[in-house]
N, C-alpha and C positions, 0 to 999 in steps of 0.2 A: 566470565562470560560463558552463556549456556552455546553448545553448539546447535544452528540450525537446525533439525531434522527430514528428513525426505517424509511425505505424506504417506499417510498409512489406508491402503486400499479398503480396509473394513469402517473409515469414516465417511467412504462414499457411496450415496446410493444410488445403484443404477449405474449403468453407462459409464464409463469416463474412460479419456486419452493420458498417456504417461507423454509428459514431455521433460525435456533436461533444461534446465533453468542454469545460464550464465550470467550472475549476479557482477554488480558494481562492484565488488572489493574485490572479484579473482574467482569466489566461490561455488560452486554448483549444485541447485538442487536438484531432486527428481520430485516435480506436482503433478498431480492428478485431476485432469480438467472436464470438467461436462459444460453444457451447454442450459445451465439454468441459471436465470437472474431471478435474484433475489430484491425487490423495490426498496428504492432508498425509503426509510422510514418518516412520512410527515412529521414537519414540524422539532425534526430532530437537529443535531450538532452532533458529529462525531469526531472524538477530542479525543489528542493522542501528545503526551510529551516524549522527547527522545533525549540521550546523552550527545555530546558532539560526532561517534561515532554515528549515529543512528540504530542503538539500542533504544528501545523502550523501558521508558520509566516510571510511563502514568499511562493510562488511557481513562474514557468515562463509561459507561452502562453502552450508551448506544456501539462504542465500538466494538464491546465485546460481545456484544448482540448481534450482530452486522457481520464479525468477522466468522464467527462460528466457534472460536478458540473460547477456553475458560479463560479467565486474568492469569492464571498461574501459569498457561502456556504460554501469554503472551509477555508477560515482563522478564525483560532482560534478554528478548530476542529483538533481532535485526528486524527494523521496518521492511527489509525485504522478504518476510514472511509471508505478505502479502501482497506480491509481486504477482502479476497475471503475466501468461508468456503473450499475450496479446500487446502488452505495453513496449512498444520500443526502446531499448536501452539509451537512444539518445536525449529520452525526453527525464530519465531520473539524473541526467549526466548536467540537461540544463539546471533542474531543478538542485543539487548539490553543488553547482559550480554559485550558482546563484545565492542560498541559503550562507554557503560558506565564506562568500565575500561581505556578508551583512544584511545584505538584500532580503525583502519580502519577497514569496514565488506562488503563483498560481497556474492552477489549470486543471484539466480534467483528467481521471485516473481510473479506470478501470483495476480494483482488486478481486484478490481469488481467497476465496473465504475454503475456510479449513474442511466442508463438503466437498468441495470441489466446484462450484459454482460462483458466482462475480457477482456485482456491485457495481455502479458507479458514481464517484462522487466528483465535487467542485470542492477543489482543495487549499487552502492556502495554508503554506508553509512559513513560520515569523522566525528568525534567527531569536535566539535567546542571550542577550547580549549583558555582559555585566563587566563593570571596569575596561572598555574598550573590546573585549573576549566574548567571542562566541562560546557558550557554554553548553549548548545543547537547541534543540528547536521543536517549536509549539506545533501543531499542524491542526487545523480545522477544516471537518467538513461540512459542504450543505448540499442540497439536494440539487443536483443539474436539471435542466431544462433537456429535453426528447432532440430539440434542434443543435444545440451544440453537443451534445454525445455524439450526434451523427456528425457533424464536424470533424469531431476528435477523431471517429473510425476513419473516417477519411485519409485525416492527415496523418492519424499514427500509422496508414496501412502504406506510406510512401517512405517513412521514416526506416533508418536497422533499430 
């Protein structure tokens, strides 16, 4: 397993805030954040497979389009690569408790692409289930609606 790495100021243009990222497993990054969205792409799906840990092991075109990384940066690191620090820690904690018990999991996700700027998708997470065992998990995205992303700000901004 490759280790995480902290974002690298010469991939960002313009502007941007250093913040320290306390991840689900214990870990900490240091991202690099600005205040640009980038529009979810019409008409697209951005499809991402993981191991049970939540390494990546597949993704498609659109996510590596979206995210900003090449494939080669992105397999075999932690879905929390693309952790936005706007995202409340308790919403990846339902979202893992949920996946891990077998359970389908949805909702909205604001990610931080490898510029430094975000994204927001409508995500559904499928446990990957073989012989009774969760082996890993499918995640798809689709394009959110303007009115439930404002939702999400809302509710993520009451949430830790």
């Amino acid at each position: 397993m490759r280790t995480m790495q902290d974002m690298n100021p010469a991939d960002i243009p313009g502007e941007y805030r250093e913040v320290l990222l306390n991840l689900y497993d214990g870990t900490r990054r240091t991202v690099l954040v600005t205040d640009v969205e980038t529009p979810y792409p019409e008409g697209k799906l951005i499809v991402s497979r993981t191991d049970p840990e939540g390494r990546i092991t597949h993704c498609n075109r659109s996510f590596v389009d979206m995210s900003g990384y090449d494939e080669s940066e992105i397999i075999g690191q932690p879905h929390a690569l693309l952790r936005h620090p706007d995202m409340p820690a308790a919403a990846f904690q339902d979202l893992w408790e949920t996946a891990r018990e077998g359970r389908k999991w949805h909702g909205y996700v604001k990610n931080l692409r490898k510029d430094g700027g975000y994204y927001w998708v409508y995500a559904t997470v499928i446990p990957n289930v073989r012989n009774g065992k969760v082996v890993g998990y499918t995640s798809v995205r689709r394009k959110p609606s303007k009115k439930k992303i404002a939702e999400a700000i809302s509710t993520y901004a009451g949430m830790s």
